[in-house]
N, C-alpha and C positions, 0 to 999 in steps of 0.2 A: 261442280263449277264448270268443268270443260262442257258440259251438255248446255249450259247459258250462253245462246251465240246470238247477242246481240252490240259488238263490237259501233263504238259511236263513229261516224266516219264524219269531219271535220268539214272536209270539202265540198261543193256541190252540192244540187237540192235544195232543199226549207231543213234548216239546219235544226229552227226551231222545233217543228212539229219531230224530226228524229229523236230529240233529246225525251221531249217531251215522253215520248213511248219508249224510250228506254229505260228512264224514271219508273214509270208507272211499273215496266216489266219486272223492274231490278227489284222495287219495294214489293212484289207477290215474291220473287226469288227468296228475298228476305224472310217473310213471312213461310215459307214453303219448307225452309231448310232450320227454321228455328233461330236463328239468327240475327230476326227484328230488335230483340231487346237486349244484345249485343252492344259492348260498348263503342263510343263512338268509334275510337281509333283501329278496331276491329273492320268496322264497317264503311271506312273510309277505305280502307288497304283494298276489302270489297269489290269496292265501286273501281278502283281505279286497276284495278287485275281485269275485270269482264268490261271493262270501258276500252281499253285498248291502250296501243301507241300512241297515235295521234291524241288522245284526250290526257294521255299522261305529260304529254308535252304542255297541252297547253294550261294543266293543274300547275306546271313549274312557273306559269306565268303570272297567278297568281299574287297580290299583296293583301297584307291583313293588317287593319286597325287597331294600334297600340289601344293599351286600356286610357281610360280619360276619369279624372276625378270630379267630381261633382262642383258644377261651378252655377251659382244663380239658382233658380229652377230649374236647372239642367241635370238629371240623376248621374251618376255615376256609370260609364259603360265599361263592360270587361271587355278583355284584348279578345282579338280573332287568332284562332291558330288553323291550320293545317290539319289540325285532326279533331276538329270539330263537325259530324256530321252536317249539320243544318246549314253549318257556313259554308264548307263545302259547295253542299250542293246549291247556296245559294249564289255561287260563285260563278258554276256551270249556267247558271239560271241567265244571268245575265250576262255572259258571252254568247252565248247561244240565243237566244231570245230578242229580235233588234228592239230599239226604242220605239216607239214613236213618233212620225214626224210633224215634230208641234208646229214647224215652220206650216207645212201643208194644209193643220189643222185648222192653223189660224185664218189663213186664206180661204179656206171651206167658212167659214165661220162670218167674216168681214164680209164676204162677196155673196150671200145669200140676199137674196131681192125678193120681196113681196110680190107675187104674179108672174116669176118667171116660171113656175110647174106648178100647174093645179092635179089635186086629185080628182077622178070620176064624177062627185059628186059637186064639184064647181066649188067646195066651200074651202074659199081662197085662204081665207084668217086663219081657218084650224090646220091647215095642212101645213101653212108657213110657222105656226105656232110649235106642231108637231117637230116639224124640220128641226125649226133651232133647236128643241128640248134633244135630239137624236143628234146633234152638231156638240152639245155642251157636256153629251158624256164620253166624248173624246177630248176633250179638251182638257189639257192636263195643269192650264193656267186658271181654274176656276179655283178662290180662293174664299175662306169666311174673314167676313169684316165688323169688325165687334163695334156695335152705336152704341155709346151707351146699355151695355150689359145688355147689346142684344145682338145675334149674329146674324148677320145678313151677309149671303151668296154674291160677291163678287166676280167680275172678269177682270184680272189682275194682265195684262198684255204683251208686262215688261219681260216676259220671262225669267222674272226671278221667283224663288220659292216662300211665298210667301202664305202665311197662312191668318196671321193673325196680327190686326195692325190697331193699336190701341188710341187714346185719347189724347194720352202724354207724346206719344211718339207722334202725331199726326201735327200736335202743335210744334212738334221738336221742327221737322218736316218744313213749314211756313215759313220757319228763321230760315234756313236755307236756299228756299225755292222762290220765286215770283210766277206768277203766271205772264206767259208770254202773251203780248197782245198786237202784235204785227208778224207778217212773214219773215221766216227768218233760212241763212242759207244753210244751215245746218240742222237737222233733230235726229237727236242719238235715243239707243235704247236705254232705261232708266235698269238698275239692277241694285235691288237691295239684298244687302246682307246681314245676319244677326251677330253680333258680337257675342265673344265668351259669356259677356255679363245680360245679357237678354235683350241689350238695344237695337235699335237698327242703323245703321249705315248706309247713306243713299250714296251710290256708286252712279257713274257713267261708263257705258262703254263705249269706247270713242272712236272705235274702229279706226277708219282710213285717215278721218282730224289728226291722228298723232303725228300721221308723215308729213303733213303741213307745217305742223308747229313749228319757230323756230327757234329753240332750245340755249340756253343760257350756257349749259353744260358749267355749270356751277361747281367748285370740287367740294365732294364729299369725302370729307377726312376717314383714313384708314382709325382702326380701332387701336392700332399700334401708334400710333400719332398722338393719340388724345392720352392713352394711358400711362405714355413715356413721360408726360409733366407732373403727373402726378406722385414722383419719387417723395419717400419721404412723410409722403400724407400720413395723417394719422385720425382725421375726423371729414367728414362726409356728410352732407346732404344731396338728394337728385327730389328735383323738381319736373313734374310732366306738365305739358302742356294742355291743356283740357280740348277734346277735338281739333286736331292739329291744322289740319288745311282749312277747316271753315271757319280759321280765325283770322285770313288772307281774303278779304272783298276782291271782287272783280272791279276792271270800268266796265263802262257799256257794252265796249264791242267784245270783250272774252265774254261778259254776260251772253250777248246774243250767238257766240260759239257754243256756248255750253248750251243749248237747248233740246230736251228730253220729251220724249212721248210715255204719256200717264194715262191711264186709265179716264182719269176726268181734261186729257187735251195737255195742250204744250205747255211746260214750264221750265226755268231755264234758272239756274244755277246764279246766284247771286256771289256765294260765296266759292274759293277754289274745292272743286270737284275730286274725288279719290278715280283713277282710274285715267287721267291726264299724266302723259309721261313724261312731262317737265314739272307735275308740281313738287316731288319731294326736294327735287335742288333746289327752285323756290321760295319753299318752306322754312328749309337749312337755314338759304342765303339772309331771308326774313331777318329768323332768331339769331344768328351769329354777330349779324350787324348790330343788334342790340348790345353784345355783349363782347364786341372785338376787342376793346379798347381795357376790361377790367382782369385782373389776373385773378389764377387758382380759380376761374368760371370756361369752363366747357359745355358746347351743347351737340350732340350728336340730332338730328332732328327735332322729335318731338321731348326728348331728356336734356334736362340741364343740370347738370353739375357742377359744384362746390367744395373743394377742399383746401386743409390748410394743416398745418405741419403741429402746430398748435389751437387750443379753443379758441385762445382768442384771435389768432389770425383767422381760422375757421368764421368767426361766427363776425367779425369787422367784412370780409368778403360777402360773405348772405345777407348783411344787412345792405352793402352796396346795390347785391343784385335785385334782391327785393323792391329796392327803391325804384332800378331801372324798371322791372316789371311792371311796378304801381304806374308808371310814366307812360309806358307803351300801352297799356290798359290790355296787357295778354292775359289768359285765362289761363289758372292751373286746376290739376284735376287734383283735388285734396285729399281721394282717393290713394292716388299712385306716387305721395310725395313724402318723403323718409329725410328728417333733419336732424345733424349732428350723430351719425351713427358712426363708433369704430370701424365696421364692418356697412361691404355696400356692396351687391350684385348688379354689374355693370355691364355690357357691351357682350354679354356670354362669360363674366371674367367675376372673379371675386375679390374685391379692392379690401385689405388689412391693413392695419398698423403695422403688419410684416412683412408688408409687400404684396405681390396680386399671385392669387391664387387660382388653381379650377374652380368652376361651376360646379359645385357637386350636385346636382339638376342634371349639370351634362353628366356627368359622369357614371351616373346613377343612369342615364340612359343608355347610355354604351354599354353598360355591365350587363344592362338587361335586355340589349336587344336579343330576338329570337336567331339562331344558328341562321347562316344565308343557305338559300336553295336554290340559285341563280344569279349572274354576273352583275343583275342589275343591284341588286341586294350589297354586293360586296362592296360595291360602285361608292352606296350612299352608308355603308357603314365606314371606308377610307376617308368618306367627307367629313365624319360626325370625327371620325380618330383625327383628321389631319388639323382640325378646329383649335386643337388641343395641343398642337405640333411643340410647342416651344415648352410643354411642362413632361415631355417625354423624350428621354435621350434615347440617340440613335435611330429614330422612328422609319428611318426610311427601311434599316437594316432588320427591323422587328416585325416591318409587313411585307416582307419579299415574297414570301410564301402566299399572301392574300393579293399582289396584285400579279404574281404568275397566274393565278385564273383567271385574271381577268386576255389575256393573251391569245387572240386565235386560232392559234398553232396549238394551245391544249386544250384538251378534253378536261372536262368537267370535274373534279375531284377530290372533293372533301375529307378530309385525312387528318389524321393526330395536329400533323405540323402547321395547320391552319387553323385551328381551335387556342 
């Protein structure tokens, strides 16, 4: 191994094409010494021995993605670790290696003009034909668009990742959107997102419109607020509210604020937009107001809750709020609404007939987060511990040990008394 002297050097240079040849070198190394079909955590130690200092620094910079269970069409992925070869080095891959600059690309792309460069042979059409075909495989916003069970190539502009936009979703899309048909003083970038369940969610990003806004500042109740009424309870239902801000219309003029650049030209948000930094206080204020005036009715945004010490206090309160509901014509999602249950997973909390308990979700993920290897790690495992603050005595005296690392006056040091 001392005779392998291809130490990565971080700084200066094409960082990328270094790695790259160090890769290639390390995998004959592998091969050379027998070693290839080594197992991974073997072959990680490896890498990061003839990789050097500087590369081991920035392996500590590293985060890896919890396992995820299988939600919708979405398969099941396992957790990343640290001693997984492939992840690993797909780690390095993408530190080392810059992006793309889609911004640039897209301006290569928009800005190409017919007859500004011909080739030799004058033949205007094929060269500009050529051009864009040589333009569109860099483009990293070309997406497939399903017609009717049949996929057609897209130029998706929004820069979101989109790849596949269906039939149902398109019409979802029209309830939301108008097409804009005047100049308007604003047009933001549109950014869709896929939900857990395989929907999509049309986003605005509203850049510099937020510093405009001028915000309600609405208060949004602590979780300690809402739970503290609830002494006592003994039955439960939570109501969600089915798409939460697009059940808030604009007037005109937010209308004409929220206007997006699409693929097919402007169109402008009818209904309130995700990505507006005044809408969750909005939203709040909305649902609250419905229901300020009835007791044992709670709503944390898009959740409403109902409880009662008794059934039939319980179930005299749900029929109240139900009614208001029918009245305001709010929408719930019948999906995410659990009625008359003893038990109810709430605000990160577990509401009983005994009282409010942990999350065993959270708890179960605290148990299992992976050991920290880094300040930042410890950071957000004290977040996920201090969540919990009030079902753990002493807490501050239990993590003395885990936020001395975080102190800049100590050196780095993982020991018995921090485990």
């Amino acid at each position: 191994m001392d005779k392998l002297k291809h130490e990565l050097k971080i700084a200066g240079g094409n960082l990328a094409n270094r790695w790259e040849r160090s890769l290639e070198r390390f995998r004959w190394y592998l091969a050379a010494v027998g070693e290839d079909g080594s197992e991974d955590k073997k072959k990680v130690a490896i890498l990061l021995t003839v990789a050097g200092a500087e590369a081991q620094e920035v392996f500590r910079t590293f985060t890896y993605e919890p396992a995820k269970a299988a939600v919708g069409n979405q398969p099941a992925v396992q957790a990343e670790t640290a001693e997984q070869f492939n992840t690993v080095v797909r780690k390095f891959t993408e530190f080392c290696v810059p992006r793309k600059n889609v911004i640039y690309e897209r301006y290569v792309f928009h800005t190409r003009v017919q007859g500004e460069d011909n080739d030799s042979t004058g033949d205007e059409g094929g060269f500009f034909v050529s051009a864009i075909h040589n333009n569109t495989q860099q483009c990293e916003w070309i997406a497939l668009l399903t017609v009717y069970d049949s996929l057609v190539p897209l130029k998706v502009d929004s820069g979101a990742q989109v790849n596949i936009l269906s039939l149902s979703d398109y019409e979802g899309i029209a309830k939301v959107l108008v097409k804009a048909e005047r100049p308007t003083d604003w047009v933001l970038p549109l950014v869709i997102v896929e939900k857990p369940n395989g929907d999509l969610r049309l986003c605005l990003d509203p850049m510099d419109l937020n510093e405009y806004i001028r915000r309600e500042h609405y208060h949004l109740p602590h979780r300690s607020e809402i739970l503290s009424e609830m002494a006592d309870a003994r039955y439960f239902t939570k109501m969600d509210a089915s798409q939460g801000f697009y059940q808030i219309q604009l007037d005109e003029e937010s209308t004409q604020l929220c206007t997006v650049a699409t693929p097919f030209g402007r169109y402008s948000f009818k209904r309130l937009p995700y990505g507006i930094n005044c809408a969750p206080e909005i939203f709040h204020a909305k649902i609250q107001q419905l229901f300020e005036s009835e007791t044992g009715v709670k709503v944390f945004m898009d959740g409403i809750v109902v409880w009662g010490r008794t059934r039939e206090e319980h179930d005299a309160r749900l029929k109240m709020a139900l009614a208001t509901i029918r009245r305001s014509g709010l929408k719930l999602n019948e999906k995410k609404c659990v009625f008359g249950v003893t038990e109810l997973t709430y605000l990160g909390e577990k509401l009983t007939h005994q009282g409010i308990k942990p999350d065993p979700d959270k708890v179960a993920g605290i148990c299992n987060m992976p050991v920290p290897t880094i300040k930042e790690e410890v950071q957000r495992a004290l977040g996920m511990v201090n969540y919990m603050a009030k079902f753990v005595p002493n807490l501050t005296v239990k993590t003395t040990a885990l936020r001395q690392l975080l102190l800049e006056k100590n050196d780095w040091l993982w020991e018995a008394e921090q485990t």
